[in-house]
C-alpha positions as CSV (number, residue, x, y, z in Angstrom):
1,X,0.0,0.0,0.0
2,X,1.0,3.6,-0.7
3,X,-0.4,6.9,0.8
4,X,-3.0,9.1,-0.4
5,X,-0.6,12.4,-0.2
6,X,3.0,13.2,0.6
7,X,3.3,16.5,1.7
8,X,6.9,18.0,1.6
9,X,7.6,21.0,4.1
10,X,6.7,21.3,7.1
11,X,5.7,24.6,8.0
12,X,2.6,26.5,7.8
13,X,1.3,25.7,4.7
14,X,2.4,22.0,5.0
15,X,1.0,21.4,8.2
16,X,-2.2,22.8,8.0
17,X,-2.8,20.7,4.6
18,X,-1.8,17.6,5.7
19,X,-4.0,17.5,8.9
20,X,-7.0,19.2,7.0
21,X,-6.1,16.1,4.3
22,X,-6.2,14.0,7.1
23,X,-9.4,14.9,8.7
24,X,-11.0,14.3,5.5
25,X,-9.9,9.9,5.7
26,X,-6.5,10.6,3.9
27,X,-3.6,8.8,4.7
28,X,-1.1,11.5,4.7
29,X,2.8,11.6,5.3
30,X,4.7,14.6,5.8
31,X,8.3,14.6,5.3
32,X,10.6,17.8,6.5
33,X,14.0,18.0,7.0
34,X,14.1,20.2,10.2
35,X,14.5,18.4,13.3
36,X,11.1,19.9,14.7
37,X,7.6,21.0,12.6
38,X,6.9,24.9,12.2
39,X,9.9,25.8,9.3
40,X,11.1,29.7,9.3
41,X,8.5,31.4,10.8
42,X,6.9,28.9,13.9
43,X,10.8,27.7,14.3
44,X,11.5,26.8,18.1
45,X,14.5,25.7,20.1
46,X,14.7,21.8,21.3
47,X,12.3,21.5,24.1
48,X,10.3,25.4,23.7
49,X,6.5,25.2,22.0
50,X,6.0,26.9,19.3
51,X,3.3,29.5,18.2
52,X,-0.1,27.9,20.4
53,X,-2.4,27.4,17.6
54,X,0.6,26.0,15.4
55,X,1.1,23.7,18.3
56,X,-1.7,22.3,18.6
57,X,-1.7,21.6,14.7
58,X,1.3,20.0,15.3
59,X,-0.1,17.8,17.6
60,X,-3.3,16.6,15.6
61,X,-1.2,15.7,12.8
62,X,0.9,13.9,14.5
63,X,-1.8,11.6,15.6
64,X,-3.8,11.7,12.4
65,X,-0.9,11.5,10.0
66,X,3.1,9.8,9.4
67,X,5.4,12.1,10.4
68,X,8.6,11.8,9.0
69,X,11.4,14.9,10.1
70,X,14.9,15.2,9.7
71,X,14.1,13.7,5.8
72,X,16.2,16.2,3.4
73,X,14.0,15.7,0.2
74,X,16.2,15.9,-2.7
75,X,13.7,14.6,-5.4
76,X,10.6,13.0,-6.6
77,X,9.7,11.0,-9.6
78,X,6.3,10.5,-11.2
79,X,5.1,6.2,-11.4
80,X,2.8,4.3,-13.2
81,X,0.5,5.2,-9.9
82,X,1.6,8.0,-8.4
83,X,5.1,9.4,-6.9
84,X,7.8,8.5,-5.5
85,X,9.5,11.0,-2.9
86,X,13.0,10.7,-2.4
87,X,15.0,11.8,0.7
88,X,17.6,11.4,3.1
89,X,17.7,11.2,6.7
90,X,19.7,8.6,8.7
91,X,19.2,6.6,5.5
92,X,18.0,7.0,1.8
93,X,14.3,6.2,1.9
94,X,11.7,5.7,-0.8
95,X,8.2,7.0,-0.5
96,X,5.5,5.9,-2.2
97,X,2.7,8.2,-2.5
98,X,-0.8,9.0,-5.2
99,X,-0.9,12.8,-4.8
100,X,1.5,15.4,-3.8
101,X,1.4,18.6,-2.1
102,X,4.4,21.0,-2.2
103,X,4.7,23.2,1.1
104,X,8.8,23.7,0.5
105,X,9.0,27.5,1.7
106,X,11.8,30.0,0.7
107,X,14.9,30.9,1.6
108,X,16.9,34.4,1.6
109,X,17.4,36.8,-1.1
110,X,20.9,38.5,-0.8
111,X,22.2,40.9,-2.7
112,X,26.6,41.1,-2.7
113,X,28.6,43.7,-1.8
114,X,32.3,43.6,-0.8
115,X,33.0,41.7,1.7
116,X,30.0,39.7,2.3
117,X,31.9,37.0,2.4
118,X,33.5,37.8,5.7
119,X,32.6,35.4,8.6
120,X,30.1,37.1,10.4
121,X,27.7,38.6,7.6
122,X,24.4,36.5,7.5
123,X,21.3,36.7,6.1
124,X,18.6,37.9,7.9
125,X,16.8,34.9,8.3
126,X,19.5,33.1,9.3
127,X,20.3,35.4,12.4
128,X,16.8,35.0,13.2
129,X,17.1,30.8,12.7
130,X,19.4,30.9,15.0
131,X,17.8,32.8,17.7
132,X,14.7,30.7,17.2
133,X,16.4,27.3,16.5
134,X,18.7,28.0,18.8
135,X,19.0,30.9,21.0
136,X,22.2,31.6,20.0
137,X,22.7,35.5,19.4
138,X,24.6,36.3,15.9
139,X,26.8,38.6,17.7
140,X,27.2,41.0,20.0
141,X,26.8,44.1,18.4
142,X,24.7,43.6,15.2
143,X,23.6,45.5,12.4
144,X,20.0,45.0,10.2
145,X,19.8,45.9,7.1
146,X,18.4,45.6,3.5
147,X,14.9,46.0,2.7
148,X,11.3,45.0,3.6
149,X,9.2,44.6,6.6
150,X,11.2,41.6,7.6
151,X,13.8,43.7,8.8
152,X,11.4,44.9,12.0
153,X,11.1,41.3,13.8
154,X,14.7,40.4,13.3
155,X,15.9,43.1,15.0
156,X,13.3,43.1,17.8
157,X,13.6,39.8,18.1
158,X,17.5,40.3,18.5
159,X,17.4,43.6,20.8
160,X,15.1,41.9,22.7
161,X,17.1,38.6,23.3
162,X,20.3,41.2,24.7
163,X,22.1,42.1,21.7
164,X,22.8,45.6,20.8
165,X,21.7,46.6,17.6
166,X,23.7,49.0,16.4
167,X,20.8,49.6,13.9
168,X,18.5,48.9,11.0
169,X,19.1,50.3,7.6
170,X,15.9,49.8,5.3
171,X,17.5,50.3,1.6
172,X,13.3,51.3,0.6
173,X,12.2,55.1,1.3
174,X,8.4,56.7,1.4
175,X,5.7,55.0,3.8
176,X,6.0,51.5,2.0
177,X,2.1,50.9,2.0
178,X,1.3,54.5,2.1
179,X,-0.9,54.2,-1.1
180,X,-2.4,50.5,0.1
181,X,-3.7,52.1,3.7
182,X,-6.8,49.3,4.3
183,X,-4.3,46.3,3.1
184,X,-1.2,48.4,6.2
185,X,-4.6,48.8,9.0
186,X,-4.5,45.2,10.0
187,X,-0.6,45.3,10.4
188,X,-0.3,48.1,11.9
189,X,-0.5,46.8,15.2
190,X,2.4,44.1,14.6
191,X,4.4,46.5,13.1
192,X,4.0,49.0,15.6
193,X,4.9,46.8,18.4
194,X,8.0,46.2,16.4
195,X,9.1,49.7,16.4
196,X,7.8,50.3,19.9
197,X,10.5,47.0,20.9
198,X,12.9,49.1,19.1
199,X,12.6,52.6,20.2
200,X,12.7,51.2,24.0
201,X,16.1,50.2,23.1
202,X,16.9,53.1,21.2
203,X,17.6,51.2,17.8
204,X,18.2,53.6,15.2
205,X,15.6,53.0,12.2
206,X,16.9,54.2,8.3
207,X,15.6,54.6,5.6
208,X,17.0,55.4,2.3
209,X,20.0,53.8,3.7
210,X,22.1,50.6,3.1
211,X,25.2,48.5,4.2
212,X,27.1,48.7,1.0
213,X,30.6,47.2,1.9
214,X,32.0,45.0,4.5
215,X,35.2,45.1,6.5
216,X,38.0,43.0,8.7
217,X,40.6,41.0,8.1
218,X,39.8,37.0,9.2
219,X,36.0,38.7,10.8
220,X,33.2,41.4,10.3
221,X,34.6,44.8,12.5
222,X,32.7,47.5,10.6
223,X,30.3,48.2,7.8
224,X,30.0,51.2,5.5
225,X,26.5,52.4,5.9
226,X,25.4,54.6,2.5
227,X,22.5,57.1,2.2
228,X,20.7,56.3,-1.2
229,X,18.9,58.0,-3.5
230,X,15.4,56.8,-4.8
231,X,17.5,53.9,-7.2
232,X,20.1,53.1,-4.9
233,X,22.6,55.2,-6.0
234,X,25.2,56.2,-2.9
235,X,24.5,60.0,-2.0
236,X,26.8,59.5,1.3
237,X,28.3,57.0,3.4
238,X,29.5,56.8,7.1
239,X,31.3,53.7,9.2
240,X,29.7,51.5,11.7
241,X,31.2,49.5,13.8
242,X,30.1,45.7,14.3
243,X,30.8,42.4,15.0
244,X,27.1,41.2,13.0
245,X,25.6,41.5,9.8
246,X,22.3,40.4,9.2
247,X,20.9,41.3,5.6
248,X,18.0,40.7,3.3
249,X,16.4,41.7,0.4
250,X,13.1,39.7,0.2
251,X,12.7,35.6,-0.3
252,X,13.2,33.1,-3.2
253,X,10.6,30.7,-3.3
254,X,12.0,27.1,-3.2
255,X,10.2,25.5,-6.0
256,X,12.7,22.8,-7.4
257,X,10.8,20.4,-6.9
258,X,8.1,21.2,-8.7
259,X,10.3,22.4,-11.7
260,X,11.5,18.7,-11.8
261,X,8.2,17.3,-11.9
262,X,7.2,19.9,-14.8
263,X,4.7,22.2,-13.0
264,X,4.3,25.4,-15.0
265,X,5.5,28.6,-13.6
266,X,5.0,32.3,-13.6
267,X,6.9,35.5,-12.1
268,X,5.7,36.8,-9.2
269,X,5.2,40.5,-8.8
270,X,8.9,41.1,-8.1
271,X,9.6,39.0,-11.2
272,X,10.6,35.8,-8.6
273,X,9.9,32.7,-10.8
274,X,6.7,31.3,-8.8
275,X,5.0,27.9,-9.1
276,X,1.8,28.8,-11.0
277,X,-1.9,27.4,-9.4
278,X,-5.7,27.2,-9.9
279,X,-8.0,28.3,-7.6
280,X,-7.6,25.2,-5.9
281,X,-3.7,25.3,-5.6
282,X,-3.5,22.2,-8.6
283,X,-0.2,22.6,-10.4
284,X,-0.3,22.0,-14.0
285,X,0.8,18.5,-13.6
286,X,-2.4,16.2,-12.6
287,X,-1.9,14.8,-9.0
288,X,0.5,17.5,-7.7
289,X,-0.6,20.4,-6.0
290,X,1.7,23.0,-4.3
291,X,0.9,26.1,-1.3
292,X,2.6,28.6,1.0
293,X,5.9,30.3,-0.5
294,X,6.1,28.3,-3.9
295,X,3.3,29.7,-5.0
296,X,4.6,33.5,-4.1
297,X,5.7,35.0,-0.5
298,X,2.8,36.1,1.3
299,X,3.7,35.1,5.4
300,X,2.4,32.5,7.5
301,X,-1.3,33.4,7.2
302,X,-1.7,33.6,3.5
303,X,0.3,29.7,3.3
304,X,-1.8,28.4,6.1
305,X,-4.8,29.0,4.0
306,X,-3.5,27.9,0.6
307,X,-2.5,24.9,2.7
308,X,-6.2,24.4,3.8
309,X,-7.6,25.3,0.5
310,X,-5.0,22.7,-1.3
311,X,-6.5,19.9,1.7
312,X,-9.8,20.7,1.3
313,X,-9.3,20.0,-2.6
314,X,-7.6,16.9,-2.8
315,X,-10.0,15.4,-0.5
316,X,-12.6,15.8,-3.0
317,X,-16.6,15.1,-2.6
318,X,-18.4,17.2,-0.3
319,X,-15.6,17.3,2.0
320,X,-13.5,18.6,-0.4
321,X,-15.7,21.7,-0.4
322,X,-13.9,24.9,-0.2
323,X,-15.8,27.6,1.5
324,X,-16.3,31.0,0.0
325,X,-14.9,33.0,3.1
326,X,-11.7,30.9,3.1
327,X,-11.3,32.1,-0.8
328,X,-11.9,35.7,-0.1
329,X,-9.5,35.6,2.7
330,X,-6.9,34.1,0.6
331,X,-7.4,36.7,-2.2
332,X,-7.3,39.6,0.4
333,X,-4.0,38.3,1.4
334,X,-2.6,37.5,-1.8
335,X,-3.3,41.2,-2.5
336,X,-1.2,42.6,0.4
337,X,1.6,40.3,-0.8
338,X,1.5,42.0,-4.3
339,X,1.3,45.3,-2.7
340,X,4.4,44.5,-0.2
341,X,6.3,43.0,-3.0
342,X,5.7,46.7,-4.8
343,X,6.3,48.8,-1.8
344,X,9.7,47.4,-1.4
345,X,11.3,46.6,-4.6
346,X,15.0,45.8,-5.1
347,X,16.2,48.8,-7.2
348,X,19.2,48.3,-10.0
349,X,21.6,50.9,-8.2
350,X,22.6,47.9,-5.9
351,X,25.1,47.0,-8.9
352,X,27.0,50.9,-8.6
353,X,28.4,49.0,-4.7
354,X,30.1,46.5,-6.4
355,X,34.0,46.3,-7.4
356,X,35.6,44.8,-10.1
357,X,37.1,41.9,-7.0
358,X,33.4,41.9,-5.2
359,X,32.6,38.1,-4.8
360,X,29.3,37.3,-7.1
361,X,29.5,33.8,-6.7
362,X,30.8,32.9,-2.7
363,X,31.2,29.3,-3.4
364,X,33.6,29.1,-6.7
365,X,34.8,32.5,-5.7
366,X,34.0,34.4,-8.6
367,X,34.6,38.1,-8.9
368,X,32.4,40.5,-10.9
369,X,35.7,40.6,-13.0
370,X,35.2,37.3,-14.1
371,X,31.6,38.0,-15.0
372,X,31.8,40.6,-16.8
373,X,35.1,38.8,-18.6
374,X,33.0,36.3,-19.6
375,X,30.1,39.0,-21.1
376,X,33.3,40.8,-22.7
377,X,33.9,36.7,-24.5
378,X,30.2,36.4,-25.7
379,X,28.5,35.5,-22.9
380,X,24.5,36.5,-23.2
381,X,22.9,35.0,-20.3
382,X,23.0,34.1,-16.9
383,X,23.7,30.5,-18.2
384,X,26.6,31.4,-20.2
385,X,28.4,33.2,-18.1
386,X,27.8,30.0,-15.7
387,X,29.2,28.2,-18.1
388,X,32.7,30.3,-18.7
389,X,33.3,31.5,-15.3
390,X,31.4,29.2,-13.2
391,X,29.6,31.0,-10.7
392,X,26.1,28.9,-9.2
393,X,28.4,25.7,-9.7
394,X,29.0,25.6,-6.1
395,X,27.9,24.0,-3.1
396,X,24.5,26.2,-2.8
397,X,24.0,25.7,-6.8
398,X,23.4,29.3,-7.5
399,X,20.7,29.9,-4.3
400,X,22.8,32.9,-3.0
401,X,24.3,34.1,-5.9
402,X,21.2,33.3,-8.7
403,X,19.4,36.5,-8.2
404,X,22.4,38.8,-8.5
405,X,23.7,36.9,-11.5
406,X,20.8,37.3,-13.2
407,X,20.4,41.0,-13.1
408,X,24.0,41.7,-13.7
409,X,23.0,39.5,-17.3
410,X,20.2,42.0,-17.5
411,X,18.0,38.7,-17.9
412,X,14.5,38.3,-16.0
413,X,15.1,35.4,-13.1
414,X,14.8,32.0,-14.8
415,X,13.3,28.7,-13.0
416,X,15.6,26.5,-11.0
417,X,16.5,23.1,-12.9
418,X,18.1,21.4,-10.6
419,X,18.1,17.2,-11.3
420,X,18.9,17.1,-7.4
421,X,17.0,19.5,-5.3
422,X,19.1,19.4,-2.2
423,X,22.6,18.6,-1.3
424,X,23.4,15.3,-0.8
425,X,26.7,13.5,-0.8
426,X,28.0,10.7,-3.1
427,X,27.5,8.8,-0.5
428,X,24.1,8.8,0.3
429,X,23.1,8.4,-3.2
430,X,25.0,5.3,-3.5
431,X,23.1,3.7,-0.8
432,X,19.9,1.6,-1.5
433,X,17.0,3.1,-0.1
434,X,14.8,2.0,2.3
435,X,11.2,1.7,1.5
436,X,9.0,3.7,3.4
437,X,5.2,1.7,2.9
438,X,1.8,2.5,5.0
C-alpha cells in the first residue's frame, strides 16, 4: 500500500494541509528535514513550544498523519500510480505516494557587496534561525539591514534577546504601504509593536540607507552604511562598527521540486519565478498540487490558507468543499503580498556598490571581473556566463548568488532546474533506499 498524499515541508502551509487532508480519511505523510515541525517562521529551540495554535496543529497531525522529520528531500519522480519522494535522513528512503502537495518555503534573497563573504555577515533569516532554532545570538553588536518589513522582527527579536543593535538600515524610502492604507490597517498593530521593541532600546531605524561594503581582516569589524537615493545610488556613506551583519532583500521561493516534476510557472510580482496554481492550488501537472511560498511569498497566514484550500481540494466530494470565506481571505491576502512586493522593490543601483574583485558567486569564488570577462567573451545569459566563469556551480547551486547573476545578465530570473534539489553527498546516493510503505 502507498499513501494518499506526501506533503513536503513542514511549515505553515504543510501542516495545515496535511491534517486538513487527514481529517477528511486521507492517509497522509509529511516529510521535512528540520529536526522539529513549524519551518522559518513557527521555528523553536529543542524543548520550547511553538506558536499555540501552530502547536496544537502539530499535535493533531501527529496523531492523524506519518510524520517523518529530519528527511532532506532531494527529489521525486512520477510512477505508473503515483510518486515516489525521495530523501535522506539517517538513511536513503523511498516514498510511495498518489498525490503530492508541495509546502517547500523559501529561503533568503541576498544581494553582494564587498566583503559579504566575511565570517560574520548573514542573512537575515538566518540570524533570526538561529535565535529561534537556537537561541544563540549572531553577535554582539549587530547590524539589520536591507529592505522589507522583515527587517522589523529580526531586529526586535535580536534587541530583545540582549544584543545591541547597532541599527537597521531599510535600503526602501516613502511609507511602503502608504498608497495601500486598508491592506497596512491590519498590520499596523504588529508592526507597531515592532518599532515600539525598538525605540525602548533606542535602535536607530533608516531609511533610504544601506550597508554597502563589509570590513576585517579573518572577521566582520565594521560596515559602510550609504545614504541612497530613490535607485540606490550612494548619496553619502558613514562607518559603523560591528561584530554582525544580518541582511536581506526579500525571499526566493524554493520550487525545485516542482520544476523537476514539470509544474508550470509564472513571475511573481517582483519577477521571482513562482509555481503557478488554480483556484484550488493544482499545479499544471495532474496529482500535484503546491501552497505557501512556492506559489509567491505572502507570510504565514496567507500559506496556512493555501495549505487548507489545497487539503480541502484533494479530498474531493463534499468534504473537499472549499468555503467561500476561506477564498476571499486568501485573495485579500494575496493582495497585500503584491502590494508589499511593490512597496519594497529591489532597485538596480545595488550593482553601482560592487568592485571589479566583489565576490558574485561565494562558493567558486568568482569576482564580478570574471563575469563581466566572460560578457566581454560572448556571454548573453545568466547560463553562459555560468558556463565560462562558473559561478552557481558551487555547493549552494546558485541559491545565494542566482538573483544577483541574473540581473548583472540583465535577464528576467529563470526557474531553477536542478536534477537534485538538495545537497546530498556521493555517499548517500550510493546507498539503496529503504522503502518507506503504509
Amino acid at each position: 500500500m502507498t499513501y494518499d498524499l506526501a506533503v513536503i515541508g513542514g511549515g505553515p502551509a504543510g501542516v495545515a494541509g496535511a491534517l486538513t487532508a487527514a481529517l477528511a480519511g486521507l492517509r497522509v505523510v509529511l516529510l521535512d528535514g528540520g529536526p522539529r515541525l513549524g519551518g522559518q517562521y513557527f521555528r523553536h529551540a529543542h524543548g520550547a513550544e511553538p506558536e499555540p495554535r501552530f502547536a496544537r496543529q502539530s499535535h493533531a497531525l501527529g496523531q492523524r498523519a506519518e510524520v517523518l522529520l529530519k528527511h532532506q528531500v532531494w527529489a521525486v519522480s512520477r510512477e505508473d500510480d503515483g510518486f515516489t519522494v525521495h530523501a535522506h535522513g539517517a538513511a536513503r528512503t523511498e516514498t510511495q505516494a498518489r498525490r503530492l502537495l508541495i509546502a517547500t518555503g523559501a529561503h533568503d534573497r541576498p544581494l553582494p557587496f564587498p566583503g559579504w563573504d566575511l565570517p560574520g555577515v548573514l542573512t537575515a533569516g538566518g540570524a533570526q534561525a538561529l535565535l529561534k532554532g537556537e537561541r544563540v545570538l549572531a553577535g554582539r553588536r549587530i547590524v539589520v539591514a536591507g529592505t522589507g518589513p522583515f527587517l522589523l522582527p529580526v531586529a526586535a527579536g535580536l534587541a530583545g534577546a540582549g544584543a545591541e543593535v547597532a541599527g537597521v538600515f531599510e535600503a526602501s524610502g516613502g511609507l511602503g504601504l502608504a498608497r495601500h492604507p486598508v491592506m497596512a490597517l491590519a498590520k499596523a498593530g504588529e508592526a507597531a509593536g515592532y518599532a515600539w521593541a525598538l525605540a525602548a532600546r533606542r535602535v536607530p531605524y533608516r531609511r533610504n540607507h544601506a550597508v554597502i561594503a563589509a570590513h576585517g581582516e579573518h572577521e566582520l569589524r565594521a560596515v559602510t552604511v550609504a545614504r541612497l537615493d530613490r535607485d540606490w545610488n550612494v548619496l553619502g556613506t558613514e562607518e559603523l562598527e560591528c561584530d554582525a551583519l544580518a541582511v536581506g532583500y526579500g525571499f526566493v521561493p524554493q520550487i525545485e521540486l516542482a520544476v523537476q516534476l514539470g509544474c508550470g510557472t509564472r513571475h511573481d510580482t517582483d519577477g521571482t519565478p513562482v509555481v503557478d496554481v488554480d483556484a484550488r492550488q493544482r499545479t499544471s501537472v495532474p496529482g500535484v498540487w503546491a501552497a505557501g511560498e512556492p506559489t509567491g511569498v505572502g507570510g504565514w497566514e496567507l500559506s496556512e490558507i493555501e495549505g487548507r484550500v489545497a487539503g480541502l481540494a484533494l479530498a474531493g466530494g463534499p468534504a473537499g468543499e472549499v468555503p467561500g470565506l476561506l477564498l476571499r481571505r486568501r485573495a485579500r491576502l494575496r493582495a497585500f503580498a503584491a502590494a508589499l512586493q511593490s512597496a519594497y522593490p529591489v532597485r538596480p543601483g545595488w550593482q553601482s556598490w560592487l568592485t571589479q574583485d566583489t565576490l558574485i558567486c561565494r562558493c567558486e569564488e568568482v569576482p564580478l571581473s570574471r563575469v563581466r570577462e566572460a560578457q566581454e567573451l560572448g556571454a548573453t545569459d545568466a547560463r553562459s556566463i555560468k558556463l565560462l566563469a562558473r559561478p552557481g556551480m558551487g555547493w549552494c547551486q546558485g541559491r545565494m548568488c542566482g538573483y544577483a547573476l541574473a540581473c548583472l545578465a540583465g535577464e528576467p530570473q529563470q526557474p531553477p532546474r536542478r536534477p537534485i534539489a538538495q545537497p546530498i553527498s556521493l555517499g548517500a546516493l550510493a546507498e539503496p533506499p529503504q522503502k518507506e510503505y503504509r
